[in-house]
C-alpha positions as CSV (number, residue, x, y, z in Angstrom):
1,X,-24.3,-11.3,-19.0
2,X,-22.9,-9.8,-15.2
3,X,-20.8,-7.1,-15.6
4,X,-17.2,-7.8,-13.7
5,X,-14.9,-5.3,-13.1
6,X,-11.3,-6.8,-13.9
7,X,-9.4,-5.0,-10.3
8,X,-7.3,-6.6,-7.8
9,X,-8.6,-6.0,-4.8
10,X,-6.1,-7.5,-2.5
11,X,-4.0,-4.5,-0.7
12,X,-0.6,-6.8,-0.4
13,X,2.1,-7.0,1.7
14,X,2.7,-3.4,0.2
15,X,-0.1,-2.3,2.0
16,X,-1.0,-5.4,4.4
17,X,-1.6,-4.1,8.4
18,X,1.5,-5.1,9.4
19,X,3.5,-3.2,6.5
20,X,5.0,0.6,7.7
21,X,4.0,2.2,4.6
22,X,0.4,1.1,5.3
23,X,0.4,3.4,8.5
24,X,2.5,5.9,6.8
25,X,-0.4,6.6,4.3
26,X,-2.7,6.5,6.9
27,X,-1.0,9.7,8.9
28,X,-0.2,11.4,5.5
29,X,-3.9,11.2,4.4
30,X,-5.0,12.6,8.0
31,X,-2.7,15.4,7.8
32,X,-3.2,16.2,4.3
33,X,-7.0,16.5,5.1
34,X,-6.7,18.5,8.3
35,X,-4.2,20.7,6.6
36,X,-5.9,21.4,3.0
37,X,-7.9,24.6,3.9
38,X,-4.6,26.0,5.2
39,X,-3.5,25.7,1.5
40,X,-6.4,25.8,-0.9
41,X,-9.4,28.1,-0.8
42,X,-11.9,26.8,2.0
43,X,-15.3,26.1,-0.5
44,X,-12.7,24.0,-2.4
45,X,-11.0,21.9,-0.2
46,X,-14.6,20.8,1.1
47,X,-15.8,20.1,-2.4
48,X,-12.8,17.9,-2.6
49,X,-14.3,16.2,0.8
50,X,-17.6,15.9,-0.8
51,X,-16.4,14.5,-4.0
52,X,-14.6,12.3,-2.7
53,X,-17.1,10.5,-0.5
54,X,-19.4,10.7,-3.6
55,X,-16.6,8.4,-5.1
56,X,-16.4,6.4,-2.7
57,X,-20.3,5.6,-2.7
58,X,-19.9,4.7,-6.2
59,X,-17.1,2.8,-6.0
60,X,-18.5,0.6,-3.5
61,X,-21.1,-0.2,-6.3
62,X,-18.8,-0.7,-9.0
63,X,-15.5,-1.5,-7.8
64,X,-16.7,-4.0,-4.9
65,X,-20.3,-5.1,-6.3
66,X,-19.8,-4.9,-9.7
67,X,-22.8,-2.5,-10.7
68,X,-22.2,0.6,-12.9
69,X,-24.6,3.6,-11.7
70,X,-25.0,6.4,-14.1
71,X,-28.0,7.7,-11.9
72,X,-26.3,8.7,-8.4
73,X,-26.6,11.7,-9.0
74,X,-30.3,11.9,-7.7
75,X,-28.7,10.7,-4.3
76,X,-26.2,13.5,-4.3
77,X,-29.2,15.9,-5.6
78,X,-31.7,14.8,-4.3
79,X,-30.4,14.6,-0.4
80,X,-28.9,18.5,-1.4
81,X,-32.5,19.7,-1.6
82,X,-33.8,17.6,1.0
83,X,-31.5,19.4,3.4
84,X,-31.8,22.6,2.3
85,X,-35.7,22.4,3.2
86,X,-35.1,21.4,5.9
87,X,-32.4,23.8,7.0
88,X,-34.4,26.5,5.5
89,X,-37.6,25.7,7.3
90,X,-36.7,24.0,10.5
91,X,-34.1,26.3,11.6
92,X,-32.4,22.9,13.0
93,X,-28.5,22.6,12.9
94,X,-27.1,21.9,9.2
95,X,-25.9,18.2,10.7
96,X,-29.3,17.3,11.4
97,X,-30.3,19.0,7.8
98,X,-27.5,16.8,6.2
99,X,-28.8,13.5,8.3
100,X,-32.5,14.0,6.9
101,X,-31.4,14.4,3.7
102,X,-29.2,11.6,3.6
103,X,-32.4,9.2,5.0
104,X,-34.1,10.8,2.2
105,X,-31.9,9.4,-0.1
106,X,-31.5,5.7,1.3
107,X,-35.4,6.5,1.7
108,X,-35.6,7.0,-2.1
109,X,-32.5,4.4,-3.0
110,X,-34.8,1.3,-1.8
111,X,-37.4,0.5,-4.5
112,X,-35.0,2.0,-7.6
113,X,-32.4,-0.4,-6.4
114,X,-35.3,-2.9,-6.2
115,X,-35.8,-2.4,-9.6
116,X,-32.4,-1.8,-10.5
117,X,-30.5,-4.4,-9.5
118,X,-32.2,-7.2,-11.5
119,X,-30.2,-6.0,-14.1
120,X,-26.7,-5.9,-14.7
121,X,-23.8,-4.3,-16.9
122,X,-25.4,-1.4,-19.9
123,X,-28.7,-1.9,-18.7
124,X,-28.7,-1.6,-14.8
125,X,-26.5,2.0,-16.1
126,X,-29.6,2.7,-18.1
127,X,-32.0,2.2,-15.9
128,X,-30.1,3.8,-13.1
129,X,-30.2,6.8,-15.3
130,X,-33.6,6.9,-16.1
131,X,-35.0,6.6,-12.8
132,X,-32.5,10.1,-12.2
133,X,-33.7,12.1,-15.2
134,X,-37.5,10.8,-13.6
135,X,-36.3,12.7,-10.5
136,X,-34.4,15.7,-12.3
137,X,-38.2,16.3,-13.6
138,X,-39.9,16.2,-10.7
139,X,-37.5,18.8,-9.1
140,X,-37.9,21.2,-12.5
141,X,-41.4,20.7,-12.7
142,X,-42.1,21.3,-8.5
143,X,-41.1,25.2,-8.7
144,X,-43.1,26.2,-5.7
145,X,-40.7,23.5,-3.5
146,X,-37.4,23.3,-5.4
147,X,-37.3,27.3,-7.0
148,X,-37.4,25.1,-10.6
149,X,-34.6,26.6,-12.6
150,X,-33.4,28.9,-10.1
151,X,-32.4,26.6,-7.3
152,X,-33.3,26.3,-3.5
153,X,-30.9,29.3,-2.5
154,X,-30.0,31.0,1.1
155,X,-29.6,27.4,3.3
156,X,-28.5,28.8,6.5
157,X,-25.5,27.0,7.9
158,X,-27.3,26.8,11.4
159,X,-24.8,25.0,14.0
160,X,-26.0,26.1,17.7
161,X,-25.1,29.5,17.2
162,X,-21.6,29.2,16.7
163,X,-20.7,32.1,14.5
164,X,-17.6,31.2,13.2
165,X,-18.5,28.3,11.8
166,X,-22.0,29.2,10.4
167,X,-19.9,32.1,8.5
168,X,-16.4,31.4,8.0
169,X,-16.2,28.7,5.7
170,X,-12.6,27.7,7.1
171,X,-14.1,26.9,10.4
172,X,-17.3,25.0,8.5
173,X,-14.5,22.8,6.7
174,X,-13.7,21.2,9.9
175,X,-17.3,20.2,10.8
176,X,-18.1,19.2,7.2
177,X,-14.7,16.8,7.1
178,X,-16.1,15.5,10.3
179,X,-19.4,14.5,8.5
180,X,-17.3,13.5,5.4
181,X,-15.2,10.9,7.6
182,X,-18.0,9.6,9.2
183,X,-19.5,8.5,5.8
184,X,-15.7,7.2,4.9
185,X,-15.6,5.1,7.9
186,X,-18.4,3.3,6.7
187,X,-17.7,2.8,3.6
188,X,-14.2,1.3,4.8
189,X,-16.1,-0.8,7.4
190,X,-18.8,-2.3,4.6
191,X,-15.8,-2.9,2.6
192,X,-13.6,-5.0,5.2
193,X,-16.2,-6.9,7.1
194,X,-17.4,-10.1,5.6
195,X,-20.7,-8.4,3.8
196,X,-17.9,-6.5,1.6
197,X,-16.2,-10.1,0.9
198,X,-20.0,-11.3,-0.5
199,X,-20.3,-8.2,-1.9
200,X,-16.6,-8.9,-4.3
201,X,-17.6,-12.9,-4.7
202,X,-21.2,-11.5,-6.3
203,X,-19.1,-9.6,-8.4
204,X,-16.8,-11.8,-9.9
205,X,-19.2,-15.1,-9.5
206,X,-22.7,-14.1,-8.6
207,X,-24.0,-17.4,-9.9
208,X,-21.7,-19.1,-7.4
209,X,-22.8,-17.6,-4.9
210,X,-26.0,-18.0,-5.3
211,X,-25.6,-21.7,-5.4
212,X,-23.8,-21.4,-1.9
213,X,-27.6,-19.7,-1.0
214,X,-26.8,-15.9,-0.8
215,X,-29.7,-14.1,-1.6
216,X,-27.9,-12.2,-4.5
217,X,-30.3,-9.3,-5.2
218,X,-30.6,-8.7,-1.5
219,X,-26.8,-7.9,-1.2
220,X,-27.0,-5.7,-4.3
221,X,-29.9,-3.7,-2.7
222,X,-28.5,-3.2,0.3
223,X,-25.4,-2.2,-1.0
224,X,-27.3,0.2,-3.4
225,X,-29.2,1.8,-0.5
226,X,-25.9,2.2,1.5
227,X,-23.9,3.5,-1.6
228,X,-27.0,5.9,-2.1
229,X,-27.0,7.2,2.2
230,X,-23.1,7.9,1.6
231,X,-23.8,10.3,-1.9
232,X,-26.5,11.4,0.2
233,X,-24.4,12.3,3.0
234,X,-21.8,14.1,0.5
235,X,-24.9,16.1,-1.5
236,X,-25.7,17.7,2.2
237,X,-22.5,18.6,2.9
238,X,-22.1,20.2,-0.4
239,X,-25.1,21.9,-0.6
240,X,-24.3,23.4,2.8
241,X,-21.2,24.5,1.6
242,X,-22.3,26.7,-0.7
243,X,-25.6,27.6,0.6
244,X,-27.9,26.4,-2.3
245,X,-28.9,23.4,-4.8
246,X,-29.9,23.4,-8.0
247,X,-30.7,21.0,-10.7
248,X,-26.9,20.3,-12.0
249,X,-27.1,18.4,-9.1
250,X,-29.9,15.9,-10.4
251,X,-28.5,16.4,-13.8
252,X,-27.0,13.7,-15.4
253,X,-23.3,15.1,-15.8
254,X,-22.9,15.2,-12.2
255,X,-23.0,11.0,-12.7
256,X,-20.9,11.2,-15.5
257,X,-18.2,13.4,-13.7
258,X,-18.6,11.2,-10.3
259,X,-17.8,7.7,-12.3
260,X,-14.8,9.7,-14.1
261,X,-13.5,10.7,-10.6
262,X,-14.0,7.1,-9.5
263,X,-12.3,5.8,-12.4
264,X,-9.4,8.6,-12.7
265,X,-8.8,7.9,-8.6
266,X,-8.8,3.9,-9.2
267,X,-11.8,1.3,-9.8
268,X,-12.1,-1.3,-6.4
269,X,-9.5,0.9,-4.6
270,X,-11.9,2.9,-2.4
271,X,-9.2,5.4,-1.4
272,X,-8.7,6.4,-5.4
273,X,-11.9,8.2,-4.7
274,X,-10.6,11.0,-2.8
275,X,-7.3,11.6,-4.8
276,X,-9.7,11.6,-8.2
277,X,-11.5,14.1,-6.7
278,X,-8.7,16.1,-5.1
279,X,-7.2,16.1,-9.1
280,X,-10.7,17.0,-10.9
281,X,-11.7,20.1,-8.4
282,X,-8.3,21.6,-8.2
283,X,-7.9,21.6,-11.7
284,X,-11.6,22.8,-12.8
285,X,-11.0,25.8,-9.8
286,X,-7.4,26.3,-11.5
287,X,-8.8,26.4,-15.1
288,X,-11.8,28.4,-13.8
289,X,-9.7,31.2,-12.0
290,X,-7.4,31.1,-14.9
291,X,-10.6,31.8,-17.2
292,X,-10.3,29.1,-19.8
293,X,-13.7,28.0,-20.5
294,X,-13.0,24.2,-22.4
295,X,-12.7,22.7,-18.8
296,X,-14.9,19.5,-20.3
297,X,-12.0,18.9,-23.4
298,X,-8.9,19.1,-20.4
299,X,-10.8,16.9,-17.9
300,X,-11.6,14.4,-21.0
301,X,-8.2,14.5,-22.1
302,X,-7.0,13.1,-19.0
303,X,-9.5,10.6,-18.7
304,X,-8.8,9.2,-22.1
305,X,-5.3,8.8,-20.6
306,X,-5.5,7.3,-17.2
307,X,-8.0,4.9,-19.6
308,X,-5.0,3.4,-22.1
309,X,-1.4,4.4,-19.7
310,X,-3.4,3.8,-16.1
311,X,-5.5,0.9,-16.1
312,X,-6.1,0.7,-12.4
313,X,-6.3,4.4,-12.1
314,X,-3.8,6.7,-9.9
315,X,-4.2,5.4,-6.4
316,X,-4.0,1.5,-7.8
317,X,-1.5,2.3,-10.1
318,X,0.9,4.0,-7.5
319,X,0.4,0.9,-4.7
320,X,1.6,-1.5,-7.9
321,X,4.8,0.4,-8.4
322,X,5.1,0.2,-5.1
323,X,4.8,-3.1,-4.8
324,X,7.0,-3.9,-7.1
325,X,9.7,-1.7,-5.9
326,X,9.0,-4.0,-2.7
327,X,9.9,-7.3,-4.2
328,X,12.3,-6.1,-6.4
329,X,14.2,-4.9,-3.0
330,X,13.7,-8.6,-1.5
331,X,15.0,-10.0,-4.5
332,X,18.2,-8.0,-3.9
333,X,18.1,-8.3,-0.2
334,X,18.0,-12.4,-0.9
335,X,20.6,-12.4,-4.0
């Protein structure tokens, strides 16, 4: 059975290139992002950065390939630890940290997707899954590299002797989001050239397009092992962030709370990412600050109602009332 993910992927005229709105959203997101720090705590607004790429790698999996990973988080983990060594040991600027750790990843991503991808729906979840908990292990058992239960702490935030941004974490936010975009760019670019279009016809038809010679499992892979280099990217970021990793970042909550971003933000929508995980981290900081400790029942809550009153999430849900607002104007304008 191929697992298919029931989203409309088409943007239209709503959104289409030529539409105002379309721009409108476009300078609204840049200014949101350049202006965030300015209104929430520095650490935060990045982790809403980070998030949100990780979102966006798993969406290009599940919204535009049609594969359900509950095991990214030993891409986001994984690549944290990777680039804390070698912060830690090189001494090399954290960008160079973050770009090992995210090869690391892609490094890693290549024979699990290999042995992922020849299966589909529950059981390409499952093995996903397994193959992190394998990894989760490894990174408990290896005390001597990883600190085991205590973390890799004290990553320097190296960046050519800059002092205000190896220090100030307002400053960092700027070169992080520059990291952060980069990844999003790509993701955007896989999605709109015409790999991304295999990528949807695979989902909704893969025998099709087999028959029209695709090499089906190659385009999963591939996709895998990009989707894995952009959670890579947004594990380094995070891990420099804060200055350590530990193993929440292997463990397999921090999959389970990425796909409920994804899903909250909008399934196939790519941008939902970021505005899931703009809604998640300000309201776990919020609860946090406010010293309520059943964070896990709120943020359950809301996903069992974005599941039964939003179907397509927040972002998807918001461009459909948009567009019918649209046609319901046209309809006027015409009658």
């Amino acid at each position: 059975m191929t697992a298919r993910v029931d989203v409309d992927l088409a943007e239209g005229p709503v959104l289409s290139r030529r539409s105002p709105l379309r721009w409108v959203l476009f300078v609204l997101g840049w200014v949101i992002a350049l202006a965030l720090p300015w209104f929430v705590y520095p650490p935060v607004a990045m982790d809403i950065a980070a998030w949100g790429l990780f979102a966006m790698s798993v969406d290009l999996l599940l919204g535009f390939t049609g594969l359900l990973s509950f095991g990214h988080a030993a891409f986001w983990g994984s690549s944290a630890y990777v680039t804390g060594l070698v912060a830690i040991n090189t001494g090399w600027p954290f960008p160079s940290a973050i770009l090992a750790g995210m090869v690391f990843a892609m490094v890693i991503a290549v024979p699990i997707g290999y042995l992922s991808v020849r299966r589909t729906g529950i059981y390409f979840a499952m093995v996903t899954l397994a193959f992190a908990q394998m990894i989760y292990f490894v990174a408990n058992q290896w005390r001597d590299l990883t600190g085991g239960e205590n973390g890799l702490q004290g990553i320097p935030r190296n960046f050519f002797g800059i002092d205000a941004i190896e220090t100030d974490a307002f400053y960092f936010y700027y070169v992080g989001l520059g990291l952060v975009l980069l990844g999003v760019f790509v993701a955007w670019r896989v999605v709109h050239s015409p790999f991304g279009r295999v990528l949807v016809a695979i989902r909704d038809n893969p025998a099709r397009v087999r028959a029209l010679g695709y090499n089906v499992e190659r385009y999963k892979i591939i996709a895998f092992v990009i989707s894995a280099g952009l959670a890579g990217l947004a594990g380094g970021v995070f891990a420099i962030s804060h200055g350590f990793a530990s193993l929440q970042e292997l463990n397999w909550t921090t999959s389970g709370k990425v796909v409920l971003i994804t899903v909250l933000g909008g399934i196939g929508t790519l941008w939902g990412g970021p505005v899931g995980a703009a809604i998640v981290v300000s309201l776990e900081d919020w609860l946090a600050s406010s010293g309520f400790e059943g964070t896990g029942i709120i943020l359950g809550g809301i996903f069992v109602l974005i599941v039964l009153l939003f179907r397509h999430g927040v972002w998807g849900t918001g461009r459909q009332i948009a567009s019918w607002v649209q046609r319901r104007r046209r309809q006027n304008t015409r009658s």
